[in-house]
N, C-alpha and C positions, 0 to 999 in steps of 0.2 A: 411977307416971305412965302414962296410958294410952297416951299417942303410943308409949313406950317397952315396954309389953308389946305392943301392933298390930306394930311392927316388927320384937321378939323373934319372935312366932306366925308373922309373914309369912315371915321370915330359917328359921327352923323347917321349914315347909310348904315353899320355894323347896327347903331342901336335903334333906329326905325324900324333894319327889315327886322329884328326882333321883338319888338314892340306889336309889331304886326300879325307877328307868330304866335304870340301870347292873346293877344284880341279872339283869333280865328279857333285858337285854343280853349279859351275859356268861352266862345259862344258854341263850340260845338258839345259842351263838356256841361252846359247849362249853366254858366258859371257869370253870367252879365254883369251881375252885380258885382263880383270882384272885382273884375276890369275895369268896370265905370269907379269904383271906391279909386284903383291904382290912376287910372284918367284924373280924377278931379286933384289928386293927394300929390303925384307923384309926378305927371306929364303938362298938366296946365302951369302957364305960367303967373296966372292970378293968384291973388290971396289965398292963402289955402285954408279951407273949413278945419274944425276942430273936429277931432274924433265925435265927439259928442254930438256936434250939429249934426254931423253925416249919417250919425243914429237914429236919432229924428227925423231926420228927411226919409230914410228908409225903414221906420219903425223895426231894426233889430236892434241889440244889445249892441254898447260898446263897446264892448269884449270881441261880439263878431266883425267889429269891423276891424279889428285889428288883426285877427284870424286871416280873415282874407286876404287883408293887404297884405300881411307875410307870409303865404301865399300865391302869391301875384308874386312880387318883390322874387320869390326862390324861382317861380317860374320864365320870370323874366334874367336872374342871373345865369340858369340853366339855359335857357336860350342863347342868350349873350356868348357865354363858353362855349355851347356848342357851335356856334358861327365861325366863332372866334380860331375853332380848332379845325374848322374848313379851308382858313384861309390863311394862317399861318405855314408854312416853309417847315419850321421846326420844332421839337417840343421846348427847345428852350428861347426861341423865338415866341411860343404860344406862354408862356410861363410869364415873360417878362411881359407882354401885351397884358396877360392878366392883372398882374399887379399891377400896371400903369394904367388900366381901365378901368378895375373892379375890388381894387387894392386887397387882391388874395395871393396867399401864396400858395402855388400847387408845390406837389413831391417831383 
C-alpha cells in the first residue's frame, strides 16, 4: 500500500531526524554516556544488555543508568513533539499524530 509505506518513511525520518538531535545534544551537553546507554537499550536492534551489565561495562551504579536513560528517553520524546508540532497543519492534527506515535494525550 503506498499511503502505508509514505507514512512508514515519514514515521522513519520524524524519528531519526530526532534521534539525531538528541545525539548532537547530548554530545554537546557532555552527556556521551547517556546517548551511547539510549543507542545500545533503546536503537540497536540486538539483544539488549541488562541494566546491570551496562553498569559494569561503564563502572557506574545501576541506578545511573537508569537516570540517564530517562533522561535520553524525555529528551528524545521532546524532540519527537517538537518536530512533530513543525510539521503538523493542526493542533488537533498534531494531538492525534501524538497519540498515534508516542501514545500521549495532549490538552
Amino acid at each position: 500500500d503506498p499511503e502505508r509505506l509514505f507514512r512508514d518513511e515519514w514515521v522513519r525520518a520524524l524519528f531519526a531526524r530526532s534521534v539525531e538531535e538528541v545525539r548532537v545534544g547530548c554530545a554537546t551537553a557532555g552527556k556521551d554516556v547517556h546517548f551511547r546507554l539510549f543507542d545500545r537499550v533503546d536503537l540497536q536492534s540486538a539483544e539488549k544488555p541488562s541494566y546491570a551489565t551496562l553498569a559494569a561495562e561503564l563502572d557506574i551504579p545501576v541506578t545511573q543508568v537508569t537516570n540517564h536513560l530517562a533522561a535520553v528517553r524525555r529528551m528524545f520524546r521532546s524532540r519527537v513533539l517538537e518536530n512533530l508540532r513543525e510539521i503538523c497543519g493542526t493542533d488537533d492534527e498534531f494531538r492525534t499524530e501524538a497519540r498515534e506515535l508516542l501514545g500521549v494525550e495532549l490538552p
